[in-house]
MIPAFI-799099 format. One record per residue (C-alpha): x, y, z; residue number from 0; residue in three letters; chain. Coordinates in nm, 2 decimals. Example, Ala and Ser with C-alpha at 12.3 -4.5 7.8 and 13.67 -1.06 7.14 Angstrom:
# residues 2
<c1:1.23 | c2:-0.45 | c3:0.78 | num:0 | residu:ala | chaine:A> $
<c1:1.37 | c2:-0.11 | c3:0.71 | num:1 | residu:ser | chaine:A> $
# end
This chain:
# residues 245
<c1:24.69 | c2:6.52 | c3:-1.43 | num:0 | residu:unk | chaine:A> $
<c1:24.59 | c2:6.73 | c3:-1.14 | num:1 | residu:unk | chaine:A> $
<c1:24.41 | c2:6.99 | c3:-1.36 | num:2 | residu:unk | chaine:A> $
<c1:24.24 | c2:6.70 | c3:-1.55 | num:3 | residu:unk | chaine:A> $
<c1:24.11 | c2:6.55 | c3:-1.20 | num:4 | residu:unk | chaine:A> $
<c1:24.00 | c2:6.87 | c3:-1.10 | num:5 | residu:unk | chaine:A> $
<c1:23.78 | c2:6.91 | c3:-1.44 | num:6 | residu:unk | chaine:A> $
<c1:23.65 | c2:6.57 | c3:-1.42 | num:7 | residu:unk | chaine:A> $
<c1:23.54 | c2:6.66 | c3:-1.07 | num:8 | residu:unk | chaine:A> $
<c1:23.34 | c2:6.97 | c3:-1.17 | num:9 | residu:unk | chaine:A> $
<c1:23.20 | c2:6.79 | c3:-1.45 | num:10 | residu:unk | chaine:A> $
<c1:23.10 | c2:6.51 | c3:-1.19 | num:11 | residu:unk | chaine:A> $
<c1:22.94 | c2:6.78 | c3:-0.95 | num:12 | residu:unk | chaine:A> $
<c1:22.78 | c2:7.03 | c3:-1.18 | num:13 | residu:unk | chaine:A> $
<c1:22.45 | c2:6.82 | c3:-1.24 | num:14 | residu:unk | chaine:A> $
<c1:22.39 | c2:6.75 | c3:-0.91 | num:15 | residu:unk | chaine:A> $
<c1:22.42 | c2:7.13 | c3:-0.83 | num:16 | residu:unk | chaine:A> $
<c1:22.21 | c2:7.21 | c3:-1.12 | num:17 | residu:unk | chaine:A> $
<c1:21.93 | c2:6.99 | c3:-1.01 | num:18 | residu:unk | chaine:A> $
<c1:21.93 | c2:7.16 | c3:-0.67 | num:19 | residu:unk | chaine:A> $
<c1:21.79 | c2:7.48 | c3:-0.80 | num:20 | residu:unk | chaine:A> $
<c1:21.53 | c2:7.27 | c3:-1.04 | num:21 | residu:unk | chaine:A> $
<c1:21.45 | c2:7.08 | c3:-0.68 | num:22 | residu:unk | chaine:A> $
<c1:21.45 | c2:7.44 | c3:-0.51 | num:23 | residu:unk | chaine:A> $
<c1:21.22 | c2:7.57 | c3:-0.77 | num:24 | residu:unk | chaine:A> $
<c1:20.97 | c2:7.30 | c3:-0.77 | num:25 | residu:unk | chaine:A> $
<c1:20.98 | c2:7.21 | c3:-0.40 | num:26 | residu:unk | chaine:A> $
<c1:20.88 | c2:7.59 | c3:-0.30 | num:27 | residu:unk | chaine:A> $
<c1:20.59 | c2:7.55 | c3:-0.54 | num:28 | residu:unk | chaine:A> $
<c1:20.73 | c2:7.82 | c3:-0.82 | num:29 | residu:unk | chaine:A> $
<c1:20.54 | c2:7.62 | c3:-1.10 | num:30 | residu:unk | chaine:A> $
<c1:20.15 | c2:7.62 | c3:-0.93 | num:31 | residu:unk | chaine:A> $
<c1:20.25 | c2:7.94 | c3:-0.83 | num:32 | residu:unk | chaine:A> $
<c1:20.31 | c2:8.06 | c3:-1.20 | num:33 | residu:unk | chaine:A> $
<c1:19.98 | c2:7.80 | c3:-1.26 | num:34 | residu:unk | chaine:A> $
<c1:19.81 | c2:8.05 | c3:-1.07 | num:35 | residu:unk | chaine:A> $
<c1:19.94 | c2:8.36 | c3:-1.18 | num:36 | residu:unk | chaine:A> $
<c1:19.79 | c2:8.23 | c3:-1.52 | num:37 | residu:unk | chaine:A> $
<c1:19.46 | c2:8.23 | c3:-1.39 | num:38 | residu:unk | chaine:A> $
<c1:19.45 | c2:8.53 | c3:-1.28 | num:39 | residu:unk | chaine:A> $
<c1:19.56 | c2:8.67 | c3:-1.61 | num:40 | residu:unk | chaine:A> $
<c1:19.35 | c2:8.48 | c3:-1.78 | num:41 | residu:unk | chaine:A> $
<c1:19.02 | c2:8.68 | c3:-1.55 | num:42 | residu:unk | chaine:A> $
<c1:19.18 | c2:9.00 | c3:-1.64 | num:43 | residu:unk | chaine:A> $
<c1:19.16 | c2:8.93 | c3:-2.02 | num:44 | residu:unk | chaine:A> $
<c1:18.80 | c2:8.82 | c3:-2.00 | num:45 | residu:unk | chaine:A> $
<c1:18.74 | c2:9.13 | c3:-1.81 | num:46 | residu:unk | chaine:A> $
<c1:18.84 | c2:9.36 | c3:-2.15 | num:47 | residu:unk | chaine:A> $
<c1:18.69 | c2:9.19 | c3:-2.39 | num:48 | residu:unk | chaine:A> $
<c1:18.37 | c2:9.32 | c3:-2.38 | num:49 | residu:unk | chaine:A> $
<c1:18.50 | c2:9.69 | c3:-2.36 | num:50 | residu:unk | chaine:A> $
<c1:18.77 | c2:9.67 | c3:-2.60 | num:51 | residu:unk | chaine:A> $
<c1:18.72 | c2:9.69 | c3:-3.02 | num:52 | residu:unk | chaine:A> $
<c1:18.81 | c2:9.35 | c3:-3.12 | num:53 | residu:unk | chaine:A> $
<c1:19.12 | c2:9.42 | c3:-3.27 | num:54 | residu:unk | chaine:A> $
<c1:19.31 | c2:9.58 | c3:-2.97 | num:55 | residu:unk | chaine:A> $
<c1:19.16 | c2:9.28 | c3:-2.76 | num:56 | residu:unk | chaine:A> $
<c1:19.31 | c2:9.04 | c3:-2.99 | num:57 | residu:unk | chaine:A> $
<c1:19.59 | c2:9.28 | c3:-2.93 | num:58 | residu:unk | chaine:A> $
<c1:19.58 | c2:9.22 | c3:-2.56 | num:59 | residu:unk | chaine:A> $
<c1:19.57 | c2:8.81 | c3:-2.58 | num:60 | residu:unk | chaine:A> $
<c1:19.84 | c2:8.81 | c3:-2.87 | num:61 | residu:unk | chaine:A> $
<c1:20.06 | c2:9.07 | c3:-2.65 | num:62 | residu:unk | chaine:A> $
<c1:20.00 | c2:8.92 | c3:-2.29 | num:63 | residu:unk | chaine:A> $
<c1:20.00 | c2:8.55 | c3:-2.41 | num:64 | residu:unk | chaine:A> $
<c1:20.34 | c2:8.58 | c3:-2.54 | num:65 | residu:unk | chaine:A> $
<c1:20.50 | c2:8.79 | c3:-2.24 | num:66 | residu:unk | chaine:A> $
<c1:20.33 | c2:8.50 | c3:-2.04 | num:67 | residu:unk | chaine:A> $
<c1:20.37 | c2:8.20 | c3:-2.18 | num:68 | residu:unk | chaine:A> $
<c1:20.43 | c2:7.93 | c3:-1.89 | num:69 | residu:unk | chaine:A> $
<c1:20.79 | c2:7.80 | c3:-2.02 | num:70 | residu:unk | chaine:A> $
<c1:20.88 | c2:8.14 | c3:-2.09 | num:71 | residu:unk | chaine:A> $
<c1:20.83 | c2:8.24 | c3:-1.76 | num:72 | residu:unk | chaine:A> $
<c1:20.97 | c2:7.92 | c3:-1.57 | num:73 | residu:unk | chaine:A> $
<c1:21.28 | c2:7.97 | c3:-1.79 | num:74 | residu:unk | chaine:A> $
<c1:21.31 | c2:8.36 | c3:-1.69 | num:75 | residu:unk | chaine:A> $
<c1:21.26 | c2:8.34 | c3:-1.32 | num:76 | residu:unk | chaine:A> $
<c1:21.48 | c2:7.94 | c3:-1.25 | num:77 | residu:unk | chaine:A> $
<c1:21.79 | c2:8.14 | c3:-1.48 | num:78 | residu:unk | chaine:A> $
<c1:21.73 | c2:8.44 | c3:-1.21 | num:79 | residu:unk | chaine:A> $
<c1:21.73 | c2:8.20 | c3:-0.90 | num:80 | residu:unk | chaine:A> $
<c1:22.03 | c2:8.01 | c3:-1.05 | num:81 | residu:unk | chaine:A> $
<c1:22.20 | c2:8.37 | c3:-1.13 | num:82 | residu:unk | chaine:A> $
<c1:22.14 | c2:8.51 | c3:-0.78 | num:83 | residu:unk | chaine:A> $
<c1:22.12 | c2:8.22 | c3:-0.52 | num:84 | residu:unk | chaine:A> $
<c1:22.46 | c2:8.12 | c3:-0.46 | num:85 | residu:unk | chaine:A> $
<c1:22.38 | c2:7.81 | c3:-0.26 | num:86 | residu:unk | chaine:A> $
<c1:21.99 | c2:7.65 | c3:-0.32 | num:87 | residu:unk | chaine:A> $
<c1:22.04 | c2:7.37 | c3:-0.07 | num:88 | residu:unk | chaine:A> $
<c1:21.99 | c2:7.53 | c3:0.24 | num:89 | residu:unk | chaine:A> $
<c1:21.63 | c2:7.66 | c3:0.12 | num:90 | residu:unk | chaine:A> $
<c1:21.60 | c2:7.32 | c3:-0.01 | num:91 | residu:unk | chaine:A> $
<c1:21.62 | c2:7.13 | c3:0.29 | num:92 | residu:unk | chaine:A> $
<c1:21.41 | c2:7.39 | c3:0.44 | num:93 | residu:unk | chaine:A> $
<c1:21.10 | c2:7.35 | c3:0.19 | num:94 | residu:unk | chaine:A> $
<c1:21.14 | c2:6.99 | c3:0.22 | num:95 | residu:unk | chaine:A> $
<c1:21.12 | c2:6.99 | c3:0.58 | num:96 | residu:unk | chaine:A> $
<c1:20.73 | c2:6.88 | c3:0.72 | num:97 | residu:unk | chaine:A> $
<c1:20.73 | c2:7.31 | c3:0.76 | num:98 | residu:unk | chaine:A> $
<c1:20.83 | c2:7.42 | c3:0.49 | num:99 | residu:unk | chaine:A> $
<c1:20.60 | c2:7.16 | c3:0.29 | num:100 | residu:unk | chaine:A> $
<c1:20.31 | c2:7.34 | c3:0.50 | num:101 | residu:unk | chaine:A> $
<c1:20.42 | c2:7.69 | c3:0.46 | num:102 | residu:unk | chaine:A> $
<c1:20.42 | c2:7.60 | c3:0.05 | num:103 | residu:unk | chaine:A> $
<c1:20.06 | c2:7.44 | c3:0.05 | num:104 | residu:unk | chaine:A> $
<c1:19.95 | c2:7.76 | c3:0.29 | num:105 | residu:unk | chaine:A> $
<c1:20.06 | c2:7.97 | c3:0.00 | num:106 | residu:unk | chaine:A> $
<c1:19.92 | c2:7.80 | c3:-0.29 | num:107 | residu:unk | chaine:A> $
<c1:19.59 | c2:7.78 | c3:-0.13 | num:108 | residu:unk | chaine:A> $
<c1:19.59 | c2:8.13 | c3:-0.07 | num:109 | residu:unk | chaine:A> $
<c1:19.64 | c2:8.22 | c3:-0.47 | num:110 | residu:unk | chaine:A> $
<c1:19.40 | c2:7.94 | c3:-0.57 | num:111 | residu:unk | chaine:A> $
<c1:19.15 | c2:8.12 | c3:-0.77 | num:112 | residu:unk | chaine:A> $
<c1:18.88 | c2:8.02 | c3:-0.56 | num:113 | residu:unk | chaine:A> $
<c1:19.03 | c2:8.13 | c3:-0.24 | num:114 | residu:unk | chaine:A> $
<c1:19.12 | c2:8.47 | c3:-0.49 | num:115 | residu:unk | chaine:A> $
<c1:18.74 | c2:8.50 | c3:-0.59 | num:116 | residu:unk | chaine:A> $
<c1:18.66 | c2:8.42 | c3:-0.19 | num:117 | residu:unk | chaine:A> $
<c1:18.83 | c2:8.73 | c3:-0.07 | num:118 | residu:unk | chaine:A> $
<c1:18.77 | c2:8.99 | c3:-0.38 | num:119 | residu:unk | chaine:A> $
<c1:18.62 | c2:9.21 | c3:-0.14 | num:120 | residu:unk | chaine:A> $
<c1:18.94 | c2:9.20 | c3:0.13 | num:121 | residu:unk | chaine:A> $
<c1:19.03 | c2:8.95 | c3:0.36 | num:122 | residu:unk | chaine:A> $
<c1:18.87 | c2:8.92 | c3:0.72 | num:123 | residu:unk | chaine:A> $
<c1:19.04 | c2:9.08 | c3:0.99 | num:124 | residu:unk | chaine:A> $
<c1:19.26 | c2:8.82 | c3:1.20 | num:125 | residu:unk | chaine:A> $
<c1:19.20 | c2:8.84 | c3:1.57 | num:126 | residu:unk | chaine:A> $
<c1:19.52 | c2:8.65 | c3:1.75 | num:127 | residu:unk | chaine:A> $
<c1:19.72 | c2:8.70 | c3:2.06 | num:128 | residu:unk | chaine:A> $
<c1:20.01 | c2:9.00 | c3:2.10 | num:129 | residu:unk | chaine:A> $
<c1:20.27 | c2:8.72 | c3:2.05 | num:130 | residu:unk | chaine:A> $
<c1:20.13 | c2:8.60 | c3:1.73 | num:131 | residu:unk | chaine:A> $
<c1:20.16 | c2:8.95 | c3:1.63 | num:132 | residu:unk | chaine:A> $
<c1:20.48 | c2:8.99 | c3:1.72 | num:133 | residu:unk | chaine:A> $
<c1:20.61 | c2:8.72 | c3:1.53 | num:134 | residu:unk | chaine:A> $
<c1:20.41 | c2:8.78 | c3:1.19 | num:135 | residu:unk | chaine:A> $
<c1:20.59 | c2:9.18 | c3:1.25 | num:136 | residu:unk | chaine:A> $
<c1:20.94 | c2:9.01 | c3:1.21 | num:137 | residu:unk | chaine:A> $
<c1:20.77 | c2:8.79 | c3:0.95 | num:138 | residu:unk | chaine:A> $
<c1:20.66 | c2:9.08 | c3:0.75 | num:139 | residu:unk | chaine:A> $
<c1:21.01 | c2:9.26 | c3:0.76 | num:140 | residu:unk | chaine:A> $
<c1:21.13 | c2:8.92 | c3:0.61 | num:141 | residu:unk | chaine:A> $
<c1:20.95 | c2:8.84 | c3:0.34 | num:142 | residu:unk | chaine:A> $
<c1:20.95 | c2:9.03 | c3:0.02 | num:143 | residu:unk | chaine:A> $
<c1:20.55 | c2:9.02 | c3:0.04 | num:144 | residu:unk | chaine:A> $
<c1:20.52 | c2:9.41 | c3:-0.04 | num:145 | residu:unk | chaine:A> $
<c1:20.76 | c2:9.40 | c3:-0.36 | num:146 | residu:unk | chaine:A> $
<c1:20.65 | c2:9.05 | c3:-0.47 | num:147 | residu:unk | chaine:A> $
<c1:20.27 | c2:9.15 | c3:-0.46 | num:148 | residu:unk | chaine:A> $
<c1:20.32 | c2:9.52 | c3:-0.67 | num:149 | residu:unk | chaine:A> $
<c1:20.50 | c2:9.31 | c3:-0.92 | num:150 | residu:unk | chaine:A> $
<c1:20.22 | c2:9.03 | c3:-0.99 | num:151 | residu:unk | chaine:A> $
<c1:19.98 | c2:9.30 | c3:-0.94 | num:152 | residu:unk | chaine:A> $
<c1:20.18 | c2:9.53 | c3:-1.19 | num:153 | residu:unk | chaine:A> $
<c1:20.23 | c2:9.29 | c3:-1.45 | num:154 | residu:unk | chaine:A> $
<c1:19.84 | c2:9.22 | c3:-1.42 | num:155 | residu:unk | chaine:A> $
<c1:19.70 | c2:9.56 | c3:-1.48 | num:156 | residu:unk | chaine:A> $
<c1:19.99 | c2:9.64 | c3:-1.76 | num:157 | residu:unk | chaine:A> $
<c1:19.81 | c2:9.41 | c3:-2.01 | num:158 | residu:unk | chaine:A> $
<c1:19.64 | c2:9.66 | c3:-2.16 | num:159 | residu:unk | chaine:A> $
<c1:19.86 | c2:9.92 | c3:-2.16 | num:160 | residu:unk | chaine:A> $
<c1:20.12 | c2:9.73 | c3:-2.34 | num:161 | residu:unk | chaine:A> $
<c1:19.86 | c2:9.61 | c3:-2.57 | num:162 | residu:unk | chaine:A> $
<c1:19.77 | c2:9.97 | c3:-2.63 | num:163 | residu:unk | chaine:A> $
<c1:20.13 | c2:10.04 | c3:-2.66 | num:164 | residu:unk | chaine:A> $
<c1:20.21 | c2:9.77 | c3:-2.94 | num:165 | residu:unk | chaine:A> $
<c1:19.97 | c2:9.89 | c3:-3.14 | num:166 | residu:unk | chaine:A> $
<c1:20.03 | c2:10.30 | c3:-3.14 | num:167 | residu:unk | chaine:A> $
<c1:20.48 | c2:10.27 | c3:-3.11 | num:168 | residu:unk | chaine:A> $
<c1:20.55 | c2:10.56 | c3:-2.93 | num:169 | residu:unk | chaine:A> $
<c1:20.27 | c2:10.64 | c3:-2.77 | num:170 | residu:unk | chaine:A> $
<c1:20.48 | c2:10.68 | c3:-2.44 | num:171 | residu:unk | chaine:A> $
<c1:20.81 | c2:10.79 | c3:-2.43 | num:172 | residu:unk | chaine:A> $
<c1:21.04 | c2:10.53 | c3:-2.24 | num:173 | residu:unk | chaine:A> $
<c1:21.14 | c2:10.77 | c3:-1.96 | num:174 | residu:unk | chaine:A> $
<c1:20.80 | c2:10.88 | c3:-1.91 | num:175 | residu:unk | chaine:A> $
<c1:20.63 | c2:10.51 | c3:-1.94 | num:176 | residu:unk | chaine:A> $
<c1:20.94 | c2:10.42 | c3:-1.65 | num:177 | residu:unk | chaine:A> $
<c1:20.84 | c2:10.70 | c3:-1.44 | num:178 | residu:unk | chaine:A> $
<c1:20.45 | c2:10.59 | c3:-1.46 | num:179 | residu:unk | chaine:A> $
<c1:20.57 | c2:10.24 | c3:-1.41 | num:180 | residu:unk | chaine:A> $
<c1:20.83 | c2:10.32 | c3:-1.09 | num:181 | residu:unk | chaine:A> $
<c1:20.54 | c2:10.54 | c3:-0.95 | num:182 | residu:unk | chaine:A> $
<c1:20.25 | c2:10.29 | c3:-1.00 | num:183 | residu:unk | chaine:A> $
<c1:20.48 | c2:10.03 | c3:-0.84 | num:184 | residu:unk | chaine:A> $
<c1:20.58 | c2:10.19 | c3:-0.50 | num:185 | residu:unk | chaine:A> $
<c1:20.20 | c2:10.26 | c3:-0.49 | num:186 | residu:unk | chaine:A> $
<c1:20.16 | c2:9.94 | c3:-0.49 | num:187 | residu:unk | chaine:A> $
<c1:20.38 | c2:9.90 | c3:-0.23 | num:188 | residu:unk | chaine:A> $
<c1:20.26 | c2:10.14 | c3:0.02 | num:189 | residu:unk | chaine:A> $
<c1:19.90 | c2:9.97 | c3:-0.03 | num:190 | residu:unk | chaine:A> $
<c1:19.99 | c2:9.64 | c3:0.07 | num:191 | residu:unk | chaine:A> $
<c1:20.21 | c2:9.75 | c3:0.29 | num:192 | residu:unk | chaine:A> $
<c1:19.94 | c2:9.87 | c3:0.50 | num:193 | residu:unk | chaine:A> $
<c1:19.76 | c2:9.55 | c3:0.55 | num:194 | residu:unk | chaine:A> $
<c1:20.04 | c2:9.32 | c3:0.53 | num:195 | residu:unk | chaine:A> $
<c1:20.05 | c2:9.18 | c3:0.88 | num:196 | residu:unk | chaine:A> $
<c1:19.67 | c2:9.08 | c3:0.83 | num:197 | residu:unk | chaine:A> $
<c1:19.72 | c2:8.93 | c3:0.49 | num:198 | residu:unk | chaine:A> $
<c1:20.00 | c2:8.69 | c3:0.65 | num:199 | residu:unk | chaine:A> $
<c1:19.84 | c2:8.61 | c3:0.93 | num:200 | residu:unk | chaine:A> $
<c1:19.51 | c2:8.50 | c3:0.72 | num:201 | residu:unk | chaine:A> $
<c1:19.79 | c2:8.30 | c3:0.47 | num:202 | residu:unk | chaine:A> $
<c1:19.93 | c2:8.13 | c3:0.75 | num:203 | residu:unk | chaine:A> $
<c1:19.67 | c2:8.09 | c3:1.00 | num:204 | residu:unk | chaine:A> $
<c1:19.67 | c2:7.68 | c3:0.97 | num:205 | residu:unk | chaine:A> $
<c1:20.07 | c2:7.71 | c3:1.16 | num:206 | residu:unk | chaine:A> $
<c1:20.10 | c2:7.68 | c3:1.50 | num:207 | residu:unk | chaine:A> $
<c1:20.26 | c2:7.97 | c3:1.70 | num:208 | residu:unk | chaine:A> $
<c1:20.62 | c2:7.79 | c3:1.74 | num:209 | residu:unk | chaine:A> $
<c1:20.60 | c2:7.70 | c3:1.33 | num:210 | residu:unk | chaine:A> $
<c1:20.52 | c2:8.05 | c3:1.28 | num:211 | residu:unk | chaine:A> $
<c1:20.80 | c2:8.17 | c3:1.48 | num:212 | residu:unk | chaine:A> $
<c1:21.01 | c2:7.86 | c3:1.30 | num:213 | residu:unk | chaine:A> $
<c1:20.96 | c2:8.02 | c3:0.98 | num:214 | residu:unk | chaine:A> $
<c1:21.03 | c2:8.38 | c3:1.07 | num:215 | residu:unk | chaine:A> $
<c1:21.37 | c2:8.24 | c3:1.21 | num:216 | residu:unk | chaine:A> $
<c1:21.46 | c2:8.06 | c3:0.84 | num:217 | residu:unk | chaine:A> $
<c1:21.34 | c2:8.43 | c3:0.66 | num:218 | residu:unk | chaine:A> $
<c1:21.56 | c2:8.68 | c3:0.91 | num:219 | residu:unk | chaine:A> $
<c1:21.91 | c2:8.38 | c3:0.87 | num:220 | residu:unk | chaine:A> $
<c1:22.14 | c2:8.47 | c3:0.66 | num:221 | residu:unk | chaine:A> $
<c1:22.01 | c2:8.19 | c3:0.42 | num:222 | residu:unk | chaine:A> $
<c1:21.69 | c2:8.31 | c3:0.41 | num:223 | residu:unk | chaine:A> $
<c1:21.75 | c2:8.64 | c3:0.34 | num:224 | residu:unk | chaine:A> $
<c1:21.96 | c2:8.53 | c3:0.01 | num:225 | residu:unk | chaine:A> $
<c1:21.67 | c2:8.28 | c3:-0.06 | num:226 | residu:unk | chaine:A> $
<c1:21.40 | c2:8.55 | c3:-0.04 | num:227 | residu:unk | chaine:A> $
<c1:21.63 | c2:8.82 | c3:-0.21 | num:228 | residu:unk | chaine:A> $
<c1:21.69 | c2:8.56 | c3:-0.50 | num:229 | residu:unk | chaine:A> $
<c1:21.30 | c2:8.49 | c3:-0.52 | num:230 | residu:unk | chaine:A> $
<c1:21.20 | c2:8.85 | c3:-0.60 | num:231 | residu:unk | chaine:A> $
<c1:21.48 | c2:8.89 | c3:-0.85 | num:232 | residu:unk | chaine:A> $
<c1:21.31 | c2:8.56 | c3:-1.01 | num:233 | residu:unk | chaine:A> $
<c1:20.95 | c2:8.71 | c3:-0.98 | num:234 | residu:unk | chaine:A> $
<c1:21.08 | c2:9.02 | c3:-1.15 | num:235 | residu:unk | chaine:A> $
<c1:21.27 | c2:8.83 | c3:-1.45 | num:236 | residu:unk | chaine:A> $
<c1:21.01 | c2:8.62 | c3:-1.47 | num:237 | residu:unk | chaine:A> $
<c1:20.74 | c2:8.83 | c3:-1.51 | num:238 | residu:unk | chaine:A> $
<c1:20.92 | c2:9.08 | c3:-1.69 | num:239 | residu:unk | chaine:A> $
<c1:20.70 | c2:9.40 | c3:-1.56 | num:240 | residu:unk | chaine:A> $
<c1:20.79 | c2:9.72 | c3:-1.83 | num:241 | residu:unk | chaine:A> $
<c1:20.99 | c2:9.49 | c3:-2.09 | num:242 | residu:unk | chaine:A> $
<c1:20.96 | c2:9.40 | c3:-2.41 | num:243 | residu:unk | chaine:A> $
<c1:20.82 | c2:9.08 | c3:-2.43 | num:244 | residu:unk | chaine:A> $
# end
């Protein structure tokens, strides 16, 4: 009777867990974020087709298209948050707090593709008080910005390369294509690493000093930190950079 109360109990609980990660994932914005992403992929298609034979183009739509596809996606990175977040509730509560709310319209606005096409040629250099810096330095230690940004920006420029790669099997060798890939990547890294305190102080210049320094506090807790780990892992299933799609 006890091991049937116990059952009925989970069974009672697990939906409402469940729906905190769906919550999590739509409250932080993960779905305009995605929104976005497709935009962007969308410009870097356009971009080939008048310098690509029409049949490797085709190629590069059919290819990227499926890899992309927005439920694909959603389902890859929520099963990675479910898989790696042990608890979604105290990020929840965080992102539904009047901060949190403002930190995820901050970072949508900032991928629009207007605000994208508005800084193609580099953002403008922030000019804000030693204290301000401070905080974004803890900030930038926090946030996976570096590894989140080489990811979207890998899975961008890879279009055509896996297109290319569909069409010619074997054309790279998987240790060699890994090696091009892992090298590319920390690249990547290294290049927004350089400019990283700029690029969140222009994302979050609408927060005060104390909600910056709010924010910073949530990223370095304990909670935070397995949010944020969690949230690359689902960037990286979800955009799937060097798989097979």
């Amino acid at each position: 009777m006890r091991r049937l109360l116990f059952s009925l109990l989970i069974f009672c609980v697990m939906p409402a867990w469940a729906d905190g990660y769906d919550q999590l994932y739509k409250v932080a914005g993960w779905p305009e974020q995605r929104a976005h992403f497709n935009d962007a992929l969308s410009a870097a298609q356009q971009r080939y087709q008048n310098s690509l034979p029409p049949a490797v183009f085709q190629a590069l739509l059919n290819n990227s298209n499926k890899r992309f596809a927005s439920q694909a996606v959603d389902q890859r990175a929520e099963a990675q948050l479910r898989k790696t977040l042990a608890d979604p509730q105290p990020a929840l509560a965080f992102f539904q707090s009047p901060l949190g709310k403002k930190i995820v319209a901050a970072e949508l606005l900032a991928t629009r593709r207007d605000q994208l096409a508005k800084n193609a040629q580099g953002l403008p250099k922030m000019q804000v008080s030693d204290n301000r810096q401070l905080i974004i330095g803890h900030l930038a230690q926090a946030l996976p910005a570096r590894e989140a940004g080489a990811e979207v920006s890998l899975a961008i420029a890879g279009v055509a390369a896996d297109s290319l790669s569909s069409m010619i099997p074997g054309l790279l060798g998987g240790g060699q294509a890994q090696g091009m890939l892992n090298g590319q990547r920390q690249r990547l890294m290294d290049q927004i690493g350089s400019d990283v305190n700029n690029t969140l102080l222009y994302v979050y210049r609408d927060l005060s000093d104390n909600e910056l320094e709010e924010f910073a506090t949530f990223a370095e807790s304990t909670e935070g930190k397995a949010y944020y780990q969690a949230a690359l892992a689902a960037i990286r299933a979800g955009l799937a950079v060097g798989q097979n799609p």
